[in-house]
C-alpha positions as CSV (number, residue, x, y, z in Angstrom):
1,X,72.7,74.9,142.8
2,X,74.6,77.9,141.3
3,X,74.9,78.2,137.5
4,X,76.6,81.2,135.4
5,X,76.6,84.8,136.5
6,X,75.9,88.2,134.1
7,X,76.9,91.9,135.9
8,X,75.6,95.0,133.7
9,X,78.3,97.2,132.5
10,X,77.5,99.6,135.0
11,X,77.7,96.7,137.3
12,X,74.2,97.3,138.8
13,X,72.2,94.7,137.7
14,X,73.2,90.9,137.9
15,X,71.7,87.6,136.7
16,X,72.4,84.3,138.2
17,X,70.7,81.1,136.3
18,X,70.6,78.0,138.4
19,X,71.1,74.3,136.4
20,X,67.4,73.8,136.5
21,X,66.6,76.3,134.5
22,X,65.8,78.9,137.0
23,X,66.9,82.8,136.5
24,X,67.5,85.5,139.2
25,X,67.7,89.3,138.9
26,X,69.3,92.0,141.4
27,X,68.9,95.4,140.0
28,X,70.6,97.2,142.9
29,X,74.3,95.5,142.9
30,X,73.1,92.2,144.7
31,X,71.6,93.8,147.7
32,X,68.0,92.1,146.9
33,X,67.1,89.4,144.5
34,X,63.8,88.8,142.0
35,X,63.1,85.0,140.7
36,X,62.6,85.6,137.4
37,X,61.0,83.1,135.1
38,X,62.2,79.8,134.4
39,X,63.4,78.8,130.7
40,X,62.5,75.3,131.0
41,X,60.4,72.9,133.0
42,X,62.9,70.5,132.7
43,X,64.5,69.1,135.5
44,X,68.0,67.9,134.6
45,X,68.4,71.2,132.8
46,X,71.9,72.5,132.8
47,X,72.8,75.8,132.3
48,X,75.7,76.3,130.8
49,X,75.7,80.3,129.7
50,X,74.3,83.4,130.1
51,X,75.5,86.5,128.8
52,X,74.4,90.4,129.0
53,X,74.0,93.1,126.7
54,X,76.9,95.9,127.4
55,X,74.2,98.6,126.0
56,X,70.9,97.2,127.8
57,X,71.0,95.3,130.8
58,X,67.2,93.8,129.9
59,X,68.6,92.3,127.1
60,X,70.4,88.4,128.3
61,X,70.8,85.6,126.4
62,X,71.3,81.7,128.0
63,X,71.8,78.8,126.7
64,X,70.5,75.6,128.2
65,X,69.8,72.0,128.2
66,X,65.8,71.9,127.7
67,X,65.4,68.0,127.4
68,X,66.9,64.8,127.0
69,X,67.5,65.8,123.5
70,X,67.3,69.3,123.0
71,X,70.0,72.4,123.8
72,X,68.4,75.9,123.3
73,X,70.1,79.4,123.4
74,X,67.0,82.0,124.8
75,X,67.0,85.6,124.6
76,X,64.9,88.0,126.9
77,X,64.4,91.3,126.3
78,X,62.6,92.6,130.0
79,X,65.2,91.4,132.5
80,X,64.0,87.7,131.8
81,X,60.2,88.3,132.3
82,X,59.6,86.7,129.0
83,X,62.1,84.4,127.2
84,X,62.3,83.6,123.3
85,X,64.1,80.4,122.1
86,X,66.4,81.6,119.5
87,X,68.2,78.4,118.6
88,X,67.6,75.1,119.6
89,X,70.0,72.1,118.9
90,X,70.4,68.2,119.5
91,X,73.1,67.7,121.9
92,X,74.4,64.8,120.6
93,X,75.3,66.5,117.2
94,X,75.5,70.4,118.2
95,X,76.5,71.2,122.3
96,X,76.7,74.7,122.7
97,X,79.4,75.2,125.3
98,X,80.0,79.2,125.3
99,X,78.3,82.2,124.4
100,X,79.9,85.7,123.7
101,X,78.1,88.6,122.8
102,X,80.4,91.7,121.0
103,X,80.9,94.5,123.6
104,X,81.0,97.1,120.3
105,X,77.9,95.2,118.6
106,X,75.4,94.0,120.6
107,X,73.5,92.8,118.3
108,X,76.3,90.5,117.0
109,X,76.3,86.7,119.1
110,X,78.5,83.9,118.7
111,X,78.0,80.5,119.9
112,X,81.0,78.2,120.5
113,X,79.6,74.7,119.5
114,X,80.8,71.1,118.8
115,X,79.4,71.2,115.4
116,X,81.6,74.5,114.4
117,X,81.2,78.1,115.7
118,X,78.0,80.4,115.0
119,X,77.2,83.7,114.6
120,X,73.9,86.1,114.8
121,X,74.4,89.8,113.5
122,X,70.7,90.1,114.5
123,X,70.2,89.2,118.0
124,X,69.9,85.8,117.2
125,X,67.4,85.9,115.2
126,X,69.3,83.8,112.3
127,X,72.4,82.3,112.8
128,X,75.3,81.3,110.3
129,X,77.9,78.6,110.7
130,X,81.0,80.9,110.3
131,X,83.7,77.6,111.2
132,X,83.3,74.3,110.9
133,X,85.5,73.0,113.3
134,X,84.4,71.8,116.9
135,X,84.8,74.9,118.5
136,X,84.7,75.2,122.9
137,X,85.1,78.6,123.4
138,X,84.9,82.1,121.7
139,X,85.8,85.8,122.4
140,X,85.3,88.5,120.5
141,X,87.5,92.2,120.1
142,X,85.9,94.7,122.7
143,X,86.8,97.7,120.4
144,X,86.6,95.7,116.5
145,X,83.3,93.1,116.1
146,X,85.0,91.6,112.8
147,X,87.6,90.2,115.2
148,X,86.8,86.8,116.9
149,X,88.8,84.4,118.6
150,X,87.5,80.4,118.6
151,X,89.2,78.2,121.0
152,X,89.4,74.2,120.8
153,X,89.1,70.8,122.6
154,X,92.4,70.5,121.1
155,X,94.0,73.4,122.3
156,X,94.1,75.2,118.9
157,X,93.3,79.1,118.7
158,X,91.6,80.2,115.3
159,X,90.9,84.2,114.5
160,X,89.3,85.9,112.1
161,X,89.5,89.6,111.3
162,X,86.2,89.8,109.1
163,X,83.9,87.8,111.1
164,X,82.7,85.0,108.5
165,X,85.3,84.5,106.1
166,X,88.8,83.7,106.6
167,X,90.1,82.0,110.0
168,X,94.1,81.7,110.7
169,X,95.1,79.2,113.2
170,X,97.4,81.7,115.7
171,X,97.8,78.6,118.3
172,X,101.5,79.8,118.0
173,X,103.9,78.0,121.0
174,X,100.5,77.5,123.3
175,X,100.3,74.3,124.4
176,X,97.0,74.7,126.5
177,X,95.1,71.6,126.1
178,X,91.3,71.8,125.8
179,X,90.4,75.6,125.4
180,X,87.8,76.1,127.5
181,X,87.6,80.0,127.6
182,X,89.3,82.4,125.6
183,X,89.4,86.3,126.8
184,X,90.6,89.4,125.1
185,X,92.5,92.2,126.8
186,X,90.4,95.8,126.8
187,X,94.0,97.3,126.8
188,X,95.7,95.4,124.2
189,X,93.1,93.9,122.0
190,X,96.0,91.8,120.2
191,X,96.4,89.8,123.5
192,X,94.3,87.4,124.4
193,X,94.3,84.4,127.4
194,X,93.0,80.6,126.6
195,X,92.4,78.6,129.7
């Protein structure tokens, strides 16, 4: 069954990861596909994100129930030939329900998380808990990397303008519900859509 979907910047290459765990590659705009390898053996894996690097399209990053009582966020670096757990979690305490990677930093992640929202500024090679509350989804300023937008269960919007430090709630009049996905506008980076 179909899982999330990453399209290069250049729109060329493509990923699709499949809830068990299973990644596919089309370097020629979905013409022909390559089964790539799996991150996980296990069978009730679900997929939940994958996202691409704007600068190098053999750089991903998914994230991924690996077993009854582990989540794991994986980066690959050769078109997911070879895949490196980055972060693993316990469900139960720490979901990870989105991923967002900064268009103008790609070396800067974020992870949307019940347990509060994380960042990487080094590919996810560390990660700091930059908010502490349950967080569902995160979007980050295509032209400014400092500026981040975490979206709640609640329907609350929270930005920060220096990455890590202070977070204003600019919920405003939106009466959204559960945030699920937040997006920024390219054109005017001060607008953003919750869903």
């Amino acid at each position: 069954s179909g899982g999330p979907i990453a399209v290069s910047r250049d729109g060329k290459t493509l990923y699709v990861a499949s809830t068990n765990g299973l990644v596919y590659c089309s370097v020629d705009r979905a013409q022909t596909w390559v089964r790539r390898t799996s991150i996980t053996n296990y069978t009730a894996a679900l997929t939940t994100n994958l996202v691409i690097d704007p600068s190098d399209p053999n750089t991903l990053y998914i994230a991924s129930t690996t077993s009854a009582t582990t989540d794991e966020i994986f980066a690959s670096h050769d078109g997911g030939v070879a895949w490196t757990s980055v972060r693993s979690v316990y469900p139960a305490s720490s979901y990870v329900f989105e991923l967002a990677i900064s268009p103008s930093n790609p070396r800067q992640l974020w992870a949307a998380e019940n347990d509060g929202l994380w960042m990487s500024n080094d590919q996810g090679a560390t990660w700091t808990n930059v908010l502490t509350t349950p967080v569902d989804a995160v979007a980050v300023d295509p032209v400014n990397p400092a500026v981040a937008y975490a979206g709640t269960g609640y329907g609350q919007v929270f930005r920060t303008a220096d990455s890590v430090g202070q977070w204003t709630d600019v919920t405003g009049t939106l009466n959204a519900g559960q945030i699920k996905t937040l997006a920024v506008n390219p054109a005017q980076n001060g607008r953003i859509l919750g869903v």
